[in-house]
N, C-alpha and C positions, 0 to 999 in steps of 0.2 A: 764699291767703286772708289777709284780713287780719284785724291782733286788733282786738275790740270794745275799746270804752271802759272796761271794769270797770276795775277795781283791785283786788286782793289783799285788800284788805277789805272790798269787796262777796261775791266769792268766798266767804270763808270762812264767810257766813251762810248756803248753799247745805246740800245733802245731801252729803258725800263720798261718792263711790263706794268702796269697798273693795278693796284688790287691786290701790291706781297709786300708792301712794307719795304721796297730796295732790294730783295732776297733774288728775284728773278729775273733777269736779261737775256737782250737777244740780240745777236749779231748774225746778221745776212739771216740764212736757218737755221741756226741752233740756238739754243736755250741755255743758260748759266744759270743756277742754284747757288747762290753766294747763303754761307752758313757760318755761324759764329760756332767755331770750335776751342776747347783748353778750358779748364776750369782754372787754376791759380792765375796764370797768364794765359788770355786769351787773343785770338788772330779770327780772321777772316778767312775764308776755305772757300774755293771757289770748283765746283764740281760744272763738266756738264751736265745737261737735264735732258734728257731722249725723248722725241718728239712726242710719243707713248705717253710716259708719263705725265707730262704737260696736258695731255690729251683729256687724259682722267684726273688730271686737279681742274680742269677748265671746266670740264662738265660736274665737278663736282662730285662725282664716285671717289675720289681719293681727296684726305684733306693734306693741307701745305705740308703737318706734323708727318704723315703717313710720307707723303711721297720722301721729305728729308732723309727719314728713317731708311726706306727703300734704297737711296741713292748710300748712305752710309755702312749700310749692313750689307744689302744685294739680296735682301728679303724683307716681305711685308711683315710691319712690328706684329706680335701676339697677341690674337683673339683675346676674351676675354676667360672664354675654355680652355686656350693652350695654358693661359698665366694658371690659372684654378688648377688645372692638370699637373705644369710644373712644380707648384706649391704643393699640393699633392703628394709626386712623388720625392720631392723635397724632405718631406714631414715622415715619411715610412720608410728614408733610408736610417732615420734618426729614434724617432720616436717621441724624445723629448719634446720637442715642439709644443705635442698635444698637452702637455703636462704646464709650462709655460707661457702658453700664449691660447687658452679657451676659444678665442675667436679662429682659431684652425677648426676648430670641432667640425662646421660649419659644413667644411670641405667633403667630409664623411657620412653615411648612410649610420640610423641605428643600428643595424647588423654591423657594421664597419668597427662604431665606434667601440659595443658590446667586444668585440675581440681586440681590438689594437690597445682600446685604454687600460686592461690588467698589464699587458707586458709595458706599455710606456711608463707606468707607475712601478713596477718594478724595475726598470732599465733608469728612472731615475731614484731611485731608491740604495739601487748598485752604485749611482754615481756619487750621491750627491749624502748618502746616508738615510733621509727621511725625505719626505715631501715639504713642497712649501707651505707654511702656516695657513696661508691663505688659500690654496686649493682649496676645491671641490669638483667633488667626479660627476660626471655626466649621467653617470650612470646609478646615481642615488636619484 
């Protein structure tokens, strides 16, 4: 979604909702999501909020972070399976990973890792000439 036009002092002539910190407003029936957007410089972003959504942060099924996300992206953020999943498939387009960061392991079954960790140790092996000093295989 993208933000409307307001500005921060339109906003502030609204009702505040109670309970968000400033982030939430309501004028007549609709709802305003006021969001702090820009990392180096940052601004105020002022999105509508669909009654909907309001609906499911009131009752608590959606939290403030979730609905932000929603109104930012136009999808609900990532299970904690989809992230594991993405990671995943992250690590097996590459390989390395496994080799680098042990706490991947995690992500794989021991049949999994039994096949995938010969060729990641060979595919860093190809790369990088040897392994790193400090490996160790999962599979000792």
């Amino acid at each position: 979604m993208k933000p409307t036009n307001l500005e921060w002092e339109d906003v502030i002539q609204f009702e505040e909702v109670e309970g968000y910190g400033k982030s939430i407003w309501k004028n007549e029936d609709k709802y305003y999501l006021v969001l702090e957007e820009g990392t180096v410089a940052s601004w105020l972003a002022v999105y509508e909020l669909p009654n909907e959504l309001f609906a499911l942060l009131e009752s608590g099924e959606r939290t403030p972070l979730e609905v932000s996300w929603k109104i930012q992206n136009d999808c609900w953020p990532p299970t904690e399976e989809e992230k594991k999943a993405s990671e995943k498939q992250f690590i097996l387009k590459g390989l390395t990973p496994l080799i680098a960061n042990p706490k991947s392991w995690e992500l794989f079954t021991q049949e999994e890792l039994e096949r995938l960790i010969p060729l990641a140790e060979q595919k860093w092996i190809d790369w990088r000439g040897n392994l790193p000093d400090d490996y160790v295989s999962p599979l000792k």
